[in-house]
C-alpha positions in Angstrom: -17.8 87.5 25.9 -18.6 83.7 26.1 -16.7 82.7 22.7 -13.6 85.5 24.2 -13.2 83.4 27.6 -13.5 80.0 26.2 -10.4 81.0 23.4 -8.2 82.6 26.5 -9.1 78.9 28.3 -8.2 76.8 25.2 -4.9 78.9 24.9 -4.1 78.6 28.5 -4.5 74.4 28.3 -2.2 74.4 25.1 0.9 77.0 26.8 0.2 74.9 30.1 1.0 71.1 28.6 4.9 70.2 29.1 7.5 71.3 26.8 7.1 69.4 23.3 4.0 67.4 24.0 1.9 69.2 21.8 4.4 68.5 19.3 3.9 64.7 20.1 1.6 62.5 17.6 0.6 58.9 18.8 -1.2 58.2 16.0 -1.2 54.5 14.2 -2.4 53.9 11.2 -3.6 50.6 10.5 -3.3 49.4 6.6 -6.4 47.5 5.8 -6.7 44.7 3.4 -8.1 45.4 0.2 -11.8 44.8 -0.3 -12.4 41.2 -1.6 -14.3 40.1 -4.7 -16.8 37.3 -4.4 -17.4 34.8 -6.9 -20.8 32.0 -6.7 -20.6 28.7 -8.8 -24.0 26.4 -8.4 -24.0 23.3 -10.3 -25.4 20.1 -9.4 -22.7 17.3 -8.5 -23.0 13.9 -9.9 -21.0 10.3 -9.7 -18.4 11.7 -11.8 -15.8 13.7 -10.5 -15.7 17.5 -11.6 -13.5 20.7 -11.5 -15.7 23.2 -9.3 -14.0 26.2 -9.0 -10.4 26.8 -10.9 -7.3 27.7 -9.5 -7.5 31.1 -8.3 -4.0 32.7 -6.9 -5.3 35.5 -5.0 -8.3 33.4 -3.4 -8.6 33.8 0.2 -11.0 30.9 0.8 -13.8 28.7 -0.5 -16.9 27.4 0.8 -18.7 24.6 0.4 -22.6 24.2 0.8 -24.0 20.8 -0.2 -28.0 21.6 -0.2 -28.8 18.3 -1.0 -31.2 16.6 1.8 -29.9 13.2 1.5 -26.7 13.1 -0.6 -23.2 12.8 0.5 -20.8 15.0 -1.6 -17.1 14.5 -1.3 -14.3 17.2 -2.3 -10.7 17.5 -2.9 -7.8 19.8 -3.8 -6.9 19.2 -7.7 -4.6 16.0 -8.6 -5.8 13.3 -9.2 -9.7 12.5 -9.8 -11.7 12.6 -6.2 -13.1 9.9 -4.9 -14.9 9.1 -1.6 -12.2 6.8 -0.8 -9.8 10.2 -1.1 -12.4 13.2 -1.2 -13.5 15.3 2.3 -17.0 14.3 2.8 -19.7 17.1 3.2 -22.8 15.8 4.5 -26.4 16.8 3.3 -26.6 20.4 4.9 -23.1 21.2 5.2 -20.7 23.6 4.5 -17.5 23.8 4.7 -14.5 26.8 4.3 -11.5 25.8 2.4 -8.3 28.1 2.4 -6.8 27.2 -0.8 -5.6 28.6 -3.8 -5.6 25.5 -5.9 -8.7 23.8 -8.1 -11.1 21.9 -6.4 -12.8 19.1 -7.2 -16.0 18.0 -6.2 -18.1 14.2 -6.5 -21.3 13.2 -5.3 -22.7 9.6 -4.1 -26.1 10.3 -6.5 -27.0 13.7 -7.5 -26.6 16.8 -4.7 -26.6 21.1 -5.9 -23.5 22.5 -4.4 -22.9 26.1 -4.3 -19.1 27.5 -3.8 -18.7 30.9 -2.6 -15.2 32.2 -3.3 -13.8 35.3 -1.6 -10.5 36.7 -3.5 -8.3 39.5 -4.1 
């Protein structure tokens, strides 16, 4: 008797809404991005400049940890070699996100381990 009213109320509601609405759909649909791939370089940066990670065309961004206590590191986009006079300087502790798709190059004022965390397509 229960399950016999509540399909005579449900009926009712739908016959009762205004002409086409029913018909009606307000429905968006949202395209996410695709899922990213992550990619983890640690090497230890020295006085002489270095590639760190390559060019990567579907990179979203990289970041930068310099876990070295007392070491300044310095960074750059690819060109020419990075110096501290022309490099981004990360302190000891830092990090830093870079959204590029181009090489980057990483120097050190002694000896520092950087990791670089890449997120890509």
């Amino acid at each position: 008797m229960k399950l016999r009213f509540l399909i005579i109320i449900c009926a009712l509601l739908v016959f009762a809404m205004p002409a086409g609405m029913h018909a009606q759909s307000n429905i968006n649909v949202v395209k996410q991005p695709a899922a990213a791939k992550y990619a983890v370089t640690r090497k230890t940066a020295t006085t002489t400049a270095a590639e760190w990670v390559p060019q990567r065309l579907g990179r979203r961004a990289v970041t930068l940890y310099n876990l070295s206590d007392t070491t300044t590191i310095y960074f750059k986009e690819a060109g020419a070699a990075v110096t501290a006079a022309n490099g981004f300087p990360l302190a000891p502790g830092q990090s830093k996100v870079v959204n590029t798709t181009a090489a980057i190059q990483v120097v050190a004022a002694g000896t520092a381990p950087v990791v670089a965390d890449e997120e890509y397509d």
